[in-house]
C-alpha positions in Angstrom: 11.3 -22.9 11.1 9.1 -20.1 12.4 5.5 -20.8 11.9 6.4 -25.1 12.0 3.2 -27.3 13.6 4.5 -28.0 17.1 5.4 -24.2 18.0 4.6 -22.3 20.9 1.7 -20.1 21.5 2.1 -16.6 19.7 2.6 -13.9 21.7 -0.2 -11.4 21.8 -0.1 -8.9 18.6 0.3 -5.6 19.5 -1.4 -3.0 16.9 1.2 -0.8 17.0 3.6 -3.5 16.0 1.3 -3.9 12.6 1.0 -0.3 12.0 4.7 0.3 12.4 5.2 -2.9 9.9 2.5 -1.5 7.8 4.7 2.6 8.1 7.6 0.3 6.3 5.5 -0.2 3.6 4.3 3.2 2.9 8.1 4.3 3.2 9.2 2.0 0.6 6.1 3.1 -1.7 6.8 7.0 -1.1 10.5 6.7 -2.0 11.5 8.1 2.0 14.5 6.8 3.8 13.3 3.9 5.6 11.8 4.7 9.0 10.6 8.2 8.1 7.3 7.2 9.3 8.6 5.8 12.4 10.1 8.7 13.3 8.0 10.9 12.9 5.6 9.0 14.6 8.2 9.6 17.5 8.5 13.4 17.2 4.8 14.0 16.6 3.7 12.2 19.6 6.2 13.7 21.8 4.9 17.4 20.7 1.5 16.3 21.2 2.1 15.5 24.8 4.3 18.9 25.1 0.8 20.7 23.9 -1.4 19.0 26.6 -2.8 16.6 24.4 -5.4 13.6 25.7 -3.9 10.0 25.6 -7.0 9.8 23.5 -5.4 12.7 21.4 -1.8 11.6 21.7 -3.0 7.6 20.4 -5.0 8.8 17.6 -1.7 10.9 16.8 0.5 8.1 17.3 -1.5 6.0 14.7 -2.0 8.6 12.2 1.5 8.9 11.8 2.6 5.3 11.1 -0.5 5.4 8.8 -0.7 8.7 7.0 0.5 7.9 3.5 -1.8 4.4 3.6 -3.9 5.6 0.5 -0.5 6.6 -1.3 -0.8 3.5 -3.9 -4.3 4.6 -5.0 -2.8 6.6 -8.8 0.4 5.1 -8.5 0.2 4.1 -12.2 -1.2 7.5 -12.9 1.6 9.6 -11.2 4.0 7.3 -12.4 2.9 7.7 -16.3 2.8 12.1 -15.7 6.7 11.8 -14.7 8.4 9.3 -16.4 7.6 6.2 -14.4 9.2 6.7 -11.2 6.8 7.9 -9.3 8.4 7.1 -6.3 11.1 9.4 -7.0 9.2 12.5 -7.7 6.7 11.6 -4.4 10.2 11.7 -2.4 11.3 15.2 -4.4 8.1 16.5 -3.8 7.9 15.9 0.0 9.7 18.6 1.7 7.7 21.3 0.0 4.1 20.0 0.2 3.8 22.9 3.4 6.0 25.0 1.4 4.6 28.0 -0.4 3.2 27.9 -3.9 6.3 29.0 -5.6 8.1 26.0 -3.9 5.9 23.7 -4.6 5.8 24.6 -8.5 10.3 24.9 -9.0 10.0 21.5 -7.0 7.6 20.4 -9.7 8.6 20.9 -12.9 12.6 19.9 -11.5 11.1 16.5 -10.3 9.6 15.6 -13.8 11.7 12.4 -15.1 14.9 13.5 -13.7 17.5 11.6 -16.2 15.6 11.4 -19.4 16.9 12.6 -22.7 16.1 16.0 -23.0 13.8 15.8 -25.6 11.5 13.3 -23.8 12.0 15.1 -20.5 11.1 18.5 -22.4 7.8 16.5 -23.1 7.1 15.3 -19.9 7.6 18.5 -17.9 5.4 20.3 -20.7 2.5 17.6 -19.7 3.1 18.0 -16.3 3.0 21.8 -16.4 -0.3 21.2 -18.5 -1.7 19.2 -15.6 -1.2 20.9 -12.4 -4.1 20.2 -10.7 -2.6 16.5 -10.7 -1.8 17.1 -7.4 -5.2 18.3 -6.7 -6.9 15.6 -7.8 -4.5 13.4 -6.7 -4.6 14.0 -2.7 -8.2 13.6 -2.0 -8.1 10.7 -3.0 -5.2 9.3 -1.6 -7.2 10.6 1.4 -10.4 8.6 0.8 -8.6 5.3 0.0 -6.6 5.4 3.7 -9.7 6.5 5.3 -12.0 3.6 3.6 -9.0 1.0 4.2 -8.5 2.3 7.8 -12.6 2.1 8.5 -12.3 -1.7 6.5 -9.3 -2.4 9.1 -11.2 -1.9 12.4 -9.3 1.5 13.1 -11.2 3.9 15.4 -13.4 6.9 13.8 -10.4 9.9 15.1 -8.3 7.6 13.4 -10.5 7.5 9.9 -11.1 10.9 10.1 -7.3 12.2 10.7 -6.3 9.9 7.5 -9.3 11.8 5.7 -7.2 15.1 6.1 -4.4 14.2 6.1 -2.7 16.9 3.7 -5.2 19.9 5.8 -3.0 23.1 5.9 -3.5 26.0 8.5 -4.4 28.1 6.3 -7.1 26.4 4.7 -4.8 25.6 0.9 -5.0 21.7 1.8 -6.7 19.0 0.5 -9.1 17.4 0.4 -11.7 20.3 1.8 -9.5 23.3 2.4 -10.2 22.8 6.6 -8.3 26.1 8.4 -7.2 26.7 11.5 -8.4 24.8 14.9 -10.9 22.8 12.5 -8.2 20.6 11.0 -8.0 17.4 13.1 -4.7 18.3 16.0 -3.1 14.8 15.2 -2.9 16.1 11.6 -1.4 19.1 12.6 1.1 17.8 14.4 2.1 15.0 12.2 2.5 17.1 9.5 5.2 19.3 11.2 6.8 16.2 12.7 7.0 15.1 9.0 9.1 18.2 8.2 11.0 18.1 11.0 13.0 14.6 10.1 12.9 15.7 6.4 14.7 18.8 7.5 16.5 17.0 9.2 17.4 14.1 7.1 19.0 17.1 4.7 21.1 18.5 7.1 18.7 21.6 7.6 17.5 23.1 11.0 13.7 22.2 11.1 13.0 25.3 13.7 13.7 27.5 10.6 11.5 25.3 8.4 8.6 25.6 11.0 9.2 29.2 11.3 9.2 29.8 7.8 6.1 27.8 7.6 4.5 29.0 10.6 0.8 30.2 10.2 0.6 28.7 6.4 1.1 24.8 6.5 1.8 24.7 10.0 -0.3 25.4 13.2 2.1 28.3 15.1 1.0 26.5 18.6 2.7 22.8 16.9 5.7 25.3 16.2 5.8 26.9 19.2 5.7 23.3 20.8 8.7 22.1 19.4 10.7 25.4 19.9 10.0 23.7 23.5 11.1 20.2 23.2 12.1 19.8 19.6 16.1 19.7 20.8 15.0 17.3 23.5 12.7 15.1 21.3 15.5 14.5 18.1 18.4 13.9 20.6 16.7 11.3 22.6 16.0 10.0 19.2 19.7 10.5 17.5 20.9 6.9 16.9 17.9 5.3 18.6 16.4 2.1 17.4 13.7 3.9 15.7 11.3 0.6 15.8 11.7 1.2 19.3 11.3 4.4 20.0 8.1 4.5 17.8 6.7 1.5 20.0 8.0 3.2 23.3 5.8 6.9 22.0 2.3 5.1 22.0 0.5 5.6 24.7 -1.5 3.0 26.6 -0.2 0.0 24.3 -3.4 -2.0 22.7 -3.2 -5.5 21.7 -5.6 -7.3 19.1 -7.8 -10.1 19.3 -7.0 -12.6 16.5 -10.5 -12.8 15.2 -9.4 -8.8 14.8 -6.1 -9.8 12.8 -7.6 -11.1 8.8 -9.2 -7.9 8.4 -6.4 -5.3 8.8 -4.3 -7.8 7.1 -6.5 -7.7 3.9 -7.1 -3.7 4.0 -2.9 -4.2 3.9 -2.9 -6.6 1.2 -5.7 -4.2 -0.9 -3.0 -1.5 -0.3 0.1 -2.7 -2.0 -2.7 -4.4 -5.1 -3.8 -1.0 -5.5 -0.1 0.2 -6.9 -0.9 -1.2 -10.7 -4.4 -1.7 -12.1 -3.0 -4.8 -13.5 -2.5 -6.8 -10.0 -5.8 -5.2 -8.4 -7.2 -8.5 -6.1 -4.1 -10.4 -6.8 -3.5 -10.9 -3.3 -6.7 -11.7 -1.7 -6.9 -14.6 -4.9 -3.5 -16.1 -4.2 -4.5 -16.2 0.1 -7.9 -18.0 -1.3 -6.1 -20.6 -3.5 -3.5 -21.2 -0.9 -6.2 -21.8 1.9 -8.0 -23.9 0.0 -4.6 -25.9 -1.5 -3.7 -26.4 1.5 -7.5 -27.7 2.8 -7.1 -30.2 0.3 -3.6 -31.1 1.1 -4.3 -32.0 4.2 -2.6 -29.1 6.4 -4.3 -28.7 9.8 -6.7 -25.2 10.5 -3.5 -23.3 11.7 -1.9 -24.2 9.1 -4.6 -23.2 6.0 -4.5 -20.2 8.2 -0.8 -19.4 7.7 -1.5 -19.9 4.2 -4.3 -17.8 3.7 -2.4 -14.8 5.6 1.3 -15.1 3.5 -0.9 -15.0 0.6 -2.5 -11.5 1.6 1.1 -10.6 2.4 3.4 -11.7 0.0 3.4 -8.8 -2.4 3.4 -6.1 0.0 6.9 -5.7 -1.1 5.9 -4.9 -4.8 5.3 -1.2 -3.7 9.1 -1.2 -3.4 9.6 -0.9 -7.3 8.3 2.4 -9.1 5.2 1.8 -11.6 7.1 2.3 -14.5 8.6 -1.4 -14.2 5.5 -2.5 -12.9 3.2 -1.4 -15.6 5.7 -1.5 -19.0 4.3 -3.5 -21.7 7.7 -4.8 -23.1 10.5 -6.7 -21.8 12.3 -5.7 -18.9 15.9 -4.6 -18.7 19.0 -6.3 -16.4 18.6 -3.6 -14.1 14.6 -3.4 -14.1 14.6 -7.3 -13.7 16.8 -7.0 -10.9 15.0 -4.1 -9.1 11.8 -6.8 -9.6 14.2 -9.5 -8.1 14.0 -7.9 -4.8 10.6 -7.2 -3.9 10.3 -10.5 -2.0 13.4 -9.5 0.2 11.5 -5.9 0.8 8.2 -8.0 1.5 10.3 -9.6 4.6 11.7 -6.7 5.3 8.3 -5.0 6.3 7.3 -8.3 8.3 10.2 -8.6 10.0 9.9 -6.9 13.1 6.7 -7.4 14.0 7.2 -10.9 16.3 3.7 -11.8 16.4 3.6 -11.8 12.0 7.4 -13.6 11.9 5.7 -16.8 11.2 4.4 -15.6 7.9 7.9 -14.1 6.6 9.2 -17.6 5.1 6.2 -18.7 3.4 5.5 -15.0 1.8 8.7 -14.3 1.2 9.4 -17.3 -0.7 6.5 -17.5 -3.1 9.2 -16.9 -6.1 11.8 -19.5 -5.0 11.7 -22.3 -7.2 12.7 -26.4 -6.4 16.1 -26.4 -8.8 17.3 -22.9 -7.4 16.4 -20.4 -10.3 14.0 -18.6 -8.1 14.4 -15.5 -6.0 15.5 -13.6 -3.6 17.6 -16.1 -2.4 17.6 -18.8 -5.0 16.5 -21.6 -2.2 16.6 -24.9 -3.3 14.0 -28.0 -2.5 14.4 -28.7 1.3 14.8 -25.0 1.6 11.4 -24.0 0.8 8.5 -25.2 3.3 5.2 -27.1 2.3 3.7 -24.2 2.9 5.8 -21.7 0.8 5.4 -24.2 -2.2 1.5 -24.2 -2.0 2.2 -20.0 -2.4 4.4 -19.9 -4.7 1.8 -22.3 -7.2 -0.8 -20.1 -6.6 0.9 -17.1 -6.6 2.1 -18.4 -9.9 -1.9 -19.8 -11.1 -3.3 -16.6 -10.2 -1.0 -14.4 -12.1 -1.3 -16.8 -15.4 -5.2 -16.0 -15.2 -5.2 -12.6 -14.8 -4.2 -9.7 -18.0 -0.6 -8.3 -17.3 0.7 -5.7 -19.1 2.8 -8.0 -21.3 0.3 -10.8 -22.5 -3.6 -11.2 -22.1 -4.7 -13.9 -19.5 -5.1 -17.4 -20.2 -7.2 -19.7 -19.9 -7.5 -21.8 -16.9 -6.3 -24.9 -19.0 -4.0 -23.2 -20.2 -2.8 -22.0 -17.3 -2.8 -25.6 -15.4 -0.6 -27.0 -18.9 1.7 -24.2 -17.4 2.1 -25.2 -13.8 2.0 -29.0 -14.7 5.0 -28.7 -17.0 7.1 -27.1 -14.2 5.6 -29.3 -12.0 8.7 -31.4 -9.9 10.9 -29.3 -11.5 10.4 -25.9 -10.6 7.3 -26.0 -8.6 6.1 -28.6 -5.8 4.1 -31.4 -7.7 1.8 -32.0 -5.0 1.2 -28.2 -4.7 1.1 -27.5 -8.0 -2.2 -30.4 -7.9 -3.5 -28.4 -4.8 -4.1 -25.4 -6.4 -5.2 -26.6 -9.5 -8.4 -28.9 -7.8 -8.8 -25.6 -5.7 -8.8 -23.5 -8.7 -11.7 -25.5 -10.0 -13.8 -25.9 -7.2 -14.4 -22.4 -6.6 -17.3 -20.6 -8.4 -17.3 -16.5 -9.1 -20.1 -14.7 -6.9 -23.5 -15.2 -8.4 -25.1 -12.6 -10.0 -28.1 -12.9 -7.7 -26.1 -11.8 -5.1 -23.9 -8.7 -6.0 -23.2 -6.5 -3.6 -24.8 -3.1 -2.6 -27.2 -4.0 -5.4 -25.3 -3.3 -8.3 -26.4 -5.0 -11.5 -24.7 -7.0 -13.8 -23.8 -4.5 -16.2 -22.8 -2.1 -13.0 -20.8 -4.9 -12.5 -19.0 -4.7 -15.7 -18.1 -1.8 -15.6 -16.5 -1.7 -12.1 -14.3 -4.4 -12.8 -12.7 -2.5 -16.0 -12.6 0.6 -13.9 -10.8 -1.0 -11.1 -8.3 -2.3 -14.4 -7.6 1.1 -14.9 -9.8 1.5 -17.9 -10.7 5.0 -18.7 -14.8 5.9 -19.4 -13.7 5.7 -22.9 -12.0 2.2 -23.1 -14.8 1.0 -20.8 -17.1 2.3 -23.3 -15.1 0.4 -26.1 -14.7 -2.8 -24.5 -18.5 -2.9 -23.8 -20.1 -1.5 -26.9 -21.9 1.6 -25.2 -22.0 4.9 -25.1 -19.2 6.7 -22.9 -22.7 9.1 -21.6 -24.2 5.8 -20.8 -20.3 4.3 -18.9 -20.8 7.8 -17.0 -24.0 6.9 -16.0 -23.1 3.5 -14.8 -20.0 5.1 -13.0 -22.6 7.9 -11.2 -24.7 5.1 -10.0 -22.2 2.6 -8.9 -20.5 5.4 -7.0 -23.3 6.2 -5.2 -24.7 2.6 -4.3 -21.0 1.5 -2.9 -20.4 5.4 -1.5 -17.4 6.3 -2.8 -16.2 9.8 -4.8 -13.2 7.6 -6.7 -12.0 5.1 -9.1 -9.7 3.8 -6.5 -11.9 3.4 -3.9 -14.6 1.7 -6.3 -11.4 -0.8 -6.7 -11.0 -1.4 -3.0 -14.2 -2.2 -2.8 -14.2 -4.5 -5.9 -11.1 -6.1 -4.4 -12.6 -6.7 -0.6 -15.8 -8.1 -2.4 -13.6 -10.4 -4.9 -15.2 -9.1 -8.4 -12.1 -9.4 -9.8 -11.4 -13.3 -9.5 
């Protein structure tokens, strides 16, 4: 079993192996055909070379594209409630005209609005949408921010930061977020962007010299077109039927490897990215990695193995993004084909670990967290000797965790009343011993003192964070604590400022990183 006591040394992890995991991810969550990102990684750094770029051009390029759409989860549950819950869906429909003109973008718009509704409730969706249509507006920026502030948070170079904060820059200055023009937009954002409609023109059986054409001198830079009116035939069939894991790996220039002491924080910028896709699961991840490292601590599991632990739990819902928000978030019972779509987030979860050798180690114990001991779990419905130590401790406090926290179909309960849960599935579904691990773990850790909360927010600062980074409105925050909504936008402006951030999604990856949400 990968990742058994007794194994070899890993092999060096090579960032571009992570990033290119991490570009699955953001396919799945976008609703592209798997390995858009990797491709156009491919095309994008080949048309950077063709205009003279730097290696130190050509890399940040390289990265930029297996990252662009990092911040993409930040108003999942947002997007997905404007168009009928499938956000996912209407992210993919919208795609190929987001460098389209105006009049694109809007047809595309109101046609992508909860496509197979009844009419009547589609009729009242599109109307809202229409209503809204600075959504996108709004929405952009601040997918922007959140993949900047989890790049920064990951160790990723400034030019690297700095393209993600762009990323949607037109040419002619109609982007977002700050309407750059011209030469002033970062060059690996103008190339990616036009390597990005290349494969979707592609993937529909267009020609993506006319879509560049077309689009020449408003979304796109006329030198990127001109490049690939150079090379483009060259750069897509050295890429038809390529591996395109591969061929993303082979475009980076001047490969780069990570120390390890480098790996735990891109791995929970990661883990913050796929908890950002529902304000009910926001810090899910990095509590189910604590439990587990401290479960196993107390089970007795040697350093590299509470390690293992502590890494599958920041990992093992990365697959969640898979499934559109309007499954995620619904406050009544699921259906036979929503329970199934929910079924297979832990296969999508391996999946995005998969290729990257240096993570394979982690696949069976994240992937396995909702396999149960008498085979009623899933994906794969495992049963006992089939699911490692180490996958049990997961799955118990993958199961602890969610008991504690609010979903969208019950409040939280109580820790006892969460242990009474675990304990009666104890040796039945769930590992006794495990199940006894997390419990003594749960109880011996303390929430953050007061006297020490970050950035120097207060206590009532505090507050009002964590039921922003819930997905409470200024409103319900208002509500909830018996103020004044004048006095909850007074809170927000200050906490805003003392954490520096411009959004409610980046005030929750910050409350995620600092655990105020355990």
């Amino acid at each position: 079993m990968a990742g058994a006591e007794g194994s070899g040394p890993p092999r060096p992890l090579r960032l571009a192996e992570l990033l290119a995991s991490v570009s699955l991810a953001t396919d799945l969550a976008t609703g592209h055909v798997p390995g858009h990102a990797l491709r156009t990684c491919a095309i994008a750094t080949a048309l950077a070379e063709a205009m003279g770029a730097t290696a130190s051009e050509r890399r940040t390029t390289h990265r930029f594209a297996l990252l662009r759409f990092l911040g993409c989860t930040a108003d999942a549950a947002e997007t997905a409630a404007l168009v009928g819950g499938d956000e996912r869906a209407f992210v993919a429909a919208m795609a190929p005209v987001v460098m389209g003109s105006p009049r694109e973008q809007l047809t595309r718009y109101v046609r992508s609005v909860a496509p197979g509704r009844t009419p009547a409730r589609r009729a009242r969706l599109v109307a809202g949408a229409v209503a809204d249509l600075r959504h996108g507006e709004r929405s952009l920026p601040v997918h922007c921010e959140v993949a900047s502030l989890l790049a920064r948070r990951a160790g990723l170079g400034d030019d690297v930061v700095q393209a993600l904060a762009h990323a949607y820059e037109r040419w002619d200055g109609k982007g977002a977020p700050a309407g750059l023009a011209g030469d002033a937009i970062p060059l690996a954002v103008r190339v990616v962007v036009a390597a990005k409609d290349v494969d979707l023109a592609v993937g529909l059986g267009q020609d993506p010299r006319a879509w560049l054409r077309r689009r020449s001198g408003h979304g796109h830079d006329p030198a990127v077109v001109r490049a690939f009116e150079r090379v483009g035939r060259d750069v897509l069939a050295a890429l038809a039927g390529a591996d395109e894991w591969e061929a993303a790996l082979a475009a980076e220039p001047e490969p780069e490897t990570i120390p390890a002491e480098a790996l735990d924080p891109v791995l929970s910028a990661f883990s913050d990215f796929a908890d950002l896709k529902s304000p009910w699961i926001r810090g899910h991840s990095r509590a189910v990695a604590a439990l587990a490292e401290d479960a196993g601590r107390l089970a007795g599991r040697d350093a590299a193995s509470c390690e293992r632990l502590r890494r599958a739990g920041l990992l093992h819902d990365l697959g969640r993004v898979s499934v559109e928000n309007g499954i995620w978030d619904k406050p009544g019972p699921l259906t036979t084909a929503e329970w199934e779509r929910v079924r297979l987030h832990p296969y999508s979860t391996e999946r995005i670990l998969a290729r990257c050798g240096p993570l394979s180690e982690l696949v069976e114990p994240a992937c396995s967290h909702h396999e149960r001991l008498d085979g009623s779990g899933y994906h794969r419905a495992l049963r006992r000797d089939a699911v490692s130590p180490e996958a049990r401790i997961v799955a118990a406090a993958d199961v602890y965790a969610a008991l504690v926290a609010d979903r969208p179909h019950r409040p939280a309960l109580t820790a006892d009343a969460a242990a009474e849960v675990l304990e009666s599935e104890a040796g039945e579904r769930l590992d006794a011993d495990a199940v006894g691990c997390v419990l003594a773990a749960a109880g011996r850790r303390e929430p953050p003192s007061p006297l020490r909360w970050p950035a120097g927010l207060t206590d009532r600062e505090v507050e009002v964070l964590r039921l922003l980074a819930r997905g409470r409105s200024n409103r319900q925050v208002a509500e909830e604590l018996v103020i004044s909504p004048k006095t909850v936008g007074r809170h927000v402006e200050n906490l805003y400022a003392k954490i520096g951030v411009s959004s409610r999604a980046a005030a929750a990856v910050f409350a995620m990183e600092q655990r105020l949400l355990e």
